[in-house]
C-alpha positions as CSV (number, residue, x, y, z in Angstrom):
1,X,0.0,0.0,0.0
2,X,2.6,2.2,1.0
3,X,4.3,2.2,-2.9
4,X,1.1,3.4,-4.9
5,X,1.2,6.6,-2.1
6,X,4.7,7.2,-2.8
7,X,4.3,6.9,-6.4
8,X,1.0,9.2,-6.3
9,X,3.6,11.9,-4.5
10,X,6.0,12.0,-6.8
11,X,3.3,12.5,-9.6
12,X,2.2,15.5,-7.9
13,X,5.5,17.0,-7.3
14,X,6.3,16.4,-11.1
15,X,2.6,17.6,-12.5
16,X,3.3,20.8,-9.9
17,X,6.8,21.4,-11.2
18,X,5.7,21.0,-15.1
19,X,2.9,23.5,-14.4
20,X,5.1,26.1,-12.7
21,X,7.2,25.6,-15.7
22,X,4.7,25.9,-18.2
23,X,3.3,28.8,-16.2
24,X,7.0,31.1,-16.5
25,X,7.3,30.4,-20.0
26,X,3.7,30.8,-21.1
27,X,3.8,34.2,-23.3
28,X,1.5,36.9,-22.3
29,X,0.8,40.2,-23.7
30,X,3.1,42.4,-22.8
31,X,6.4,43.0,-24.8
32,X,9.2,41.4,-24.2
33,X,12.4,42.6,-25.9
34,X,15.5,40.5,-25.3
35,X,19.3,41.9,-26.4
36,X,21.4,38.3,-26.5
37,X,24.6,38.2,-25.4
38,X,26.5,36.7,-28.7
39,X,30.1,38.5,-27.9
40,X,30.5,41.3,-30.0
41,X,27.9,40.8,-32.6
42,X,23.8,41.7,-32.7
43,X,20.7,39.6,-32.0
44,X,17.8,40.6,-30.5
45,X,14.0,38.5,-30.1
46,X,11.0,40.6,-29.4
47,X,8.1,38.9,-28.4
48,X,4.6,39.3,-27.6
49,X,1.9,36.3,-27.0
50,X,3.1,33.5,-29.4
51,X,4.4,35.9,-31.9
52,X,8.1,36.8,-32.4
53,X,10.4,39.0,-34.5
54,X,14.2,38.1,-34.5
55,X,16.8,40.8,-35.5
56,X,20.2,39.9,-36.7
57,X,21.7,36.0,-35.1
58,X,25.5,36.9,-34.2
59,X,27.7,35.3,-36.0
60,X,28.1,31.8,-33.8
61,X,26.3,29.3,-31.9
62,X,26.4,31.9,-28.7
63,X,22.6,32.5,-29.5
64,X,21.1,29.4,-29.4
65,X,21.9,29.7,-25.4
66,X,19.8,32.7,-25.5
67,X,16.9,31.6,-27.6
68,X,16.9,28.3,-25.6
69,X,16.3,30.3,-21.9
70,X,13.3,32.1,-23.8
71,X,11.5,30.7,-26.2
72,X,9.3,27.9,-24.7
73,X,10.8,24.4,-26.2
74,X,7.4,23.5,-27.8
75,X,7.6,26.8,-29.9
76,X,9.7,26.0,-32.8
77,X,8.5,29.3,-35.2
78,X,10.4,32.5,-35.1
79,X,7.0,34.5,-37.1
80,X,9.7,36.9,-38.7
81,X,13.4,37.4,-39.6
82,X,15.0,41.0,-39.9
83,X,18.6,40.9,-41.2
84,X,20.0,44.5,-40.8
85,X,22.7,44.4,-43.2
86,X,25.7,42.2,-44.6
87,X,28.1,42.2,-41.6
88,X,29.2,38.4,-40.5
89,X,28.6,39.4,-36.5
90,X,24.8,40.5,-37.2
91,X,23.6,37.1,-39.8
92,X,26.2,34.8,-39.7
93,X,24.4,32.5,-37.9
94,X,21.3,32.6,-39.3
95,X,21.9,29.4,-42.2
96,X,21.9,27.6,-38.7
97,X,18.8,29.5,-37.4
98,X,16.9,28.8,-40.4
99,X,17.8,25.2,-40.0
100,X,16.4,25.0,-36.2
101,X,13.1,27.1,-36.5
102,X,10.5,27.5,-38.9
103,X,9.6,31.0,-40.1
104,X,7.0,33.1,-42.0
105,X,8.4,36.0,-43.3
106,X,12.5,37.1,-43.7
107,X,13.0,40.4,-44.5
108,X,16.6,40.5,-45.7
109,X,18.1,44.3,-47.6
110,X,20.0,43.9,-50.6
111,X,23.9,44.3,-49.5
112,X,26.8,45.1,-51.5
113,X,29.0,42.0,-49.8
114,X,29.2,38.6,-51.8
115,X,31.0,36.4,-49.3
116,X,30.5,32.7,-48.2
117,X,28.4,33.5,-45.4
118,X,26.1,35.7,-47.0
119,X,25.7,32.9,-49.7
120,X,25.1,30.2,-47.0
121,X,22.1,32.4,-45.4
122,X,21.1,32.9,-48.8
123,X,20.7,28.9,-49.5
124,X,18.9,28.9,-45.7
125,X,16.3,31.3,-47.3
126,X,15.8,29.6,-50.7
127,X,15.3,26.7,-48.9
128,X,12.6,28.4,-46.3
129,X,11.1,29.8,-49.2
130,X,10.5,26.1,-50.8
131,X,8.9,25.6,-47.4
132,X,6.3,28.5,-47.9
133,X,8.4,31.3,-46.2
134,X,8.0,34.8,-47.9
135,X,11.5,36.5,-48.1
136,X,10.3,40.6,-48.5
137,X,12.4,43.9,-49.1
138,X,11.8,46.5,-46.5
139,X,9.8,49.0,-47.5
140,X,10.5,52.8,-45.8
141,X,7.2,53.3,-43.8
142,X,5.8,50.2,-43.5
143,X,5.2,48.6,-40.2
144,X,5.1,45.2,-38.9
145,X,1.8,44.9,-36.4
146,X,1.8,42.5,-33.4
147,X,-1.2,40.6,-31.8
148,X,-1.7,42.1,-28.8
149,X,-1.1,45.9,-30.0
150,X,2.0,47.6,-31.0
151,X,4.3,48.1,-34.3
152,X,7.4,48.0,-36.0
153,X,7.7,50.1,-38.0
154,X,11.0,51.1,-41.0
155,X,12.4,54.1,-40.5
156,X,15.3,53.9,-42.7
157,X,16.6,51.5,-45.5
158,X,19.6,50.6,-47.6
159,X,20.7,53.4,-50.1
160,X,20.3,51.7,-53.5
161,X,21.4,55.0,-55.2
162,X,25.3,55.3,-54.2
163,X,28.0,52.8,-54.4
164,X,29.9,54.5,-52.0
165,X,28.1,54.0,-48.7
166,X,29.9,52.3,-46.2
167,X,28.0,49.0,-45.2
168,X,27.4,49.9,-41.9
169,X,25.5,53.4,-43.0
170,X,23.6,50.3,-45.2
171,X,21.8,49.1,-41.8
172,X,17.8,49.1,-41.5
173,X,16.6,51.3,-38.7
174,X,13.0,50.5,-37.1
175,X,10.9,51.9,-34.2
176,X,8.9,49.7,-32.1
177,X,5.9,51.6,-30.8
178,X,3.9,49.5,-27.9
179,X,1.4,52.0,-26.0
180,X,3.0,54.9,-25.1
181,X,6.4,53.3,-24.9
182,X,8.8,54.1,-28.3
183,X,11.9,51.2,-28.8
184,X,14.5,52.1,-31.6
185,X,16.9,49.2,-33.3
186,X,19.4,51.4,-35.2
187,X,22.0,48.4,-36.4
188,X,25.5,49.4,-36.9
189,X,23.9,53.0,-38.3
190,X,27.2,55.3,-38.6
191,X,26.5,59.1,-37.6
192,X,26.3,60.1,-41.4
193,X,23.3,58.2,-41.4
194,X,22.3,59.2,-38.0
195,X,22.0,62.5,-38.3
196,X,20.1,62.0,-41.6
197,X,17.2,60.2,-39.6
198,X,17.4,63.2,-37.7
199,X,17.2,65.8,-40.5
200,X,14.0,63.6,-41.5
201,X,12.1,65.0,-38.6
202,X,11.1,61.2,-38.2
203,X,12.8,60.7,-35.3
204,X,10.4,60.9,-31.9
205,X,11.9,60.8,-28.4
206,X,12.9,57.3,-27.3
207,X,12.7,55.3,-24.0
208,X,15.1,52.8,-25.5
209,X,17.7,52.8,-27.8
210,X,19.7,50.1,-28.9
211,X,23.2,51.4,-29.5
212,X,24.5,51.5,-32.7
213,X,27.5,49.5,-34.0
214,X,28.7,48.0,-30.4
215,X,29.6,51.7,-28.8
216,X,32.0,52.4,-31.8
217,X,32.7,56.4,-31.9
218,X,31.9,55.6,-35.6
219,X,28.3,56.4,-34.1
220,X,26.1,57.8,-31.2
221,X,26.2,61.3,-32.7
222,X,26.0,63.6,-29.7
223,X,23.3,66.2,-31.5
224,X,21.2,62.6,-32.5
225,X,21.4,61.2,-29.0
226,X,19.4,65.1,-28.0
227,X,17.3,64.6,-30.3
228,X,16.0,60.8,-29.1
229,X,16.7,61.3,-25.8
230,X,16.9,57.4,-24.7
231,X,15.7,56.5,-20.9
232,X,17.6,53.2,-21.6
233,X,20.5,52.8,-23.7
234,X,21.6,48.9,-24.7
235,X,25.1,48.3,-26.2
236,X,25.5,44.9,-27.7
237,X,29.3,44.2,-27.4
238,X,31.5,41.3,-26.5
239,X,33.8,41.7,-23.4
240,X,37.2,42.8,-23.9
241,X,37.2,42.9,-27.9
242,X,40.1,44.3,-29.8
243,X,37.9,47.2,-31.3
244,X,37.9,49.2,-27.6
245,X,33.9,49.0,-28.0
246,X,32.4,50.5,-26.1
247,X,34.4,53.9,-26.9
248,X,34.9,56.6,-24.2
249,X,33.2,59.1,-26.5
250,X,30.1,57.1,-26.5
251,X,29.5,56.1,-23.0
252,X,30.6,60.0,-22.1
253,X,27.7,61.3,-24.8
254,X,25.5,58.9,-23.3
255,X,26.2,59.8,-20.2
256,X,25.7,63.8,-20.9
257,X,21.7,63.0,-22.1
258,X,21.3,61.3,-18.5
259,X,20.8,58.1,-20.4
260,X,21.3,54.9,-18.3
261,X,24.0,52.3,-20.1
262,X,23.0,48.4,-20.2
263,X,25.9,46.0,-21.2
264,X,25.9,42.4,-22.7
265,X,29.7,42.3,-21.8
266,X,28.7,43.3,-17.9
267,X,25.7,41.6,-17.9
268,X,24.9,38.9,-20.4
269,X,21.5,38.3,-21.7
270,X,19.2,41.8,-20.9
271,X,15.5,41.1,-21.2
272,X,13.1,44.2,-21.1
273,X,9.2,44.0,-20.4
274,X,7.4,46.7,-21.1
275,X,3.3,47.2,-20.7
276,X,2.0,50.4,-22.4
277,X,3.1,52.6,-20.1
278,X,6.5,51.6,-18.5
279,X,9.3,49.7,-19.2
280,X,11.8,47.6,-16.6
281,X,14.6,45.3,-16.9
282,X,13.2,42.0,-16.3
283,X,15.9,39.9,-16.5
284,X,19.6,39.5,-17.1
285,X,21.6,36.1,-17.5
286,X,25.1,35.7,-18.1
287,X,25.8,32.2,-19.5
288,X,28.7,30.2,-19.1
């Protein structure tokens, strides 16, 4: 008698453990914006209910240890794929992505790089495409709408007309919009094309920016940081790399608009929930 009692306990401890499990990972509707720690590289997974929009993949496996602490391991469908621009550390690991999760739309800029990578993500989306996928051009203006409320929306895109642009002046730039809350993605944007965004009077004042090109002094424009005004500033950028990201420049402009600074180096993963009205950090993880 006594074994069937033990037996029934340990099915309720297990049951109560799965459903606290399945509880935390359960998507609700607020926005969850995740910047992944992939060294010095880019990736970032925005989520809301069931629905999710990944930005750039790093250029190594470093992301899968993100996407595997927040994506619950029965959702195997990353809704859409935004590749910024041609750099290796921002989709070089997205031929593996492809590979692990099924997607819907991929939104991937014509680049002015030919190199193997770029060819092996290019195979990756032929190969979703087979599968039903719908690979799109960006298109200045248009927005990307979530379930629960809330947009992205392009703010800038690729220059087609000049052969001279550097790559990094090539990247997308988006604003999320959830509520009153305002989120802008701004790639590895160089202050040329900075201060053209602000010159477009399309640029509203932000409670988050996501720094552009790791902290290099290549960007973060002082008069385009005024204009935004970020609560939050995230820089993306591996610990001790050879490029001296983040720059002293930055973190000092930063620092002059009262903007507080969030590192991956300092402190890993940084995942930000916001309902329409505030935003808070609601977890960091630094993996081994």
């Amino acid at each position: 008698m006594k074994k069937p009692k033990k037996i029934y306990w340990w099915l309720i401890c297990f049951l109560s453990i799965l459903i606290n499990f399945i509880i935390q990972k359960w998507p609700d509707k607020s926005m969850k914006v995740t910047f992944c720690d992939v060294g010095q590289g880019d990736s970032i997974l925005i989520q809301q209910d069931f629905f999710q929009i990944m930005i750039d993949s790093g250029k190594d496996e470093r992301v899968l240890g993100c996407l595997g602490q927040i994506l619950p391991v029965w959702d195997r469908t990353i809704e859409v794929i935004i590749i910024t621009h041609g750099d290796e550390d921002h989709l070089g690991f997205f031929g593996e992505i492809m590979g692990i999760y099924d997607t819907n739309f991929i939104f991937f800029p014509d680049t002015t790089k030919d190199t193997a990578v770029i060819e092996r993500v290019k195979e990756a989306i032929e190969h979703k495409q087979a599968l039903g996928a719908l690979l799109k051009q960006p298109i200045l203006g248009q927005s990307i709408s979530f379930p629960s409320g809330g947009a992205l929306t392009f703010l800038k895109l690729p220059d087609q007309k000049s052969e001279q642009v550097d790559e990094n002046d090539q990247s997308i730039v988006f604003l999320l919009e959830y509520g009153e809350t305002r989120w802008l993605f701004t790639g590895d944007l160089g202050a040329n094309g900075e201060l053209k965004l602000v010159k477009s009077g399309l640029l509203p004042r932000v409670n988050v920016l996501k720094v552009a090109h790791h902290g290099s002094d290549s960007s973060s424009n002082l008069d385009f940081l005024t204009t935004i005004q970020p609560d939050l500033s995230i820089i993306s950028v591996g610990a001790d790399n050879k490029y001296g990201h983040p720059t002293t420049t930055v973190l000092e402009n930063l620092n002059k608009i009262g903007s507080v600074i969030l590192r991956t180096d300092q402190l890993g993963d940084i995942t930000l929930t916001a309902n329409e009205t505030k935003i808070w950090v609601s977890r960091t993880h630094q993996r081994e």
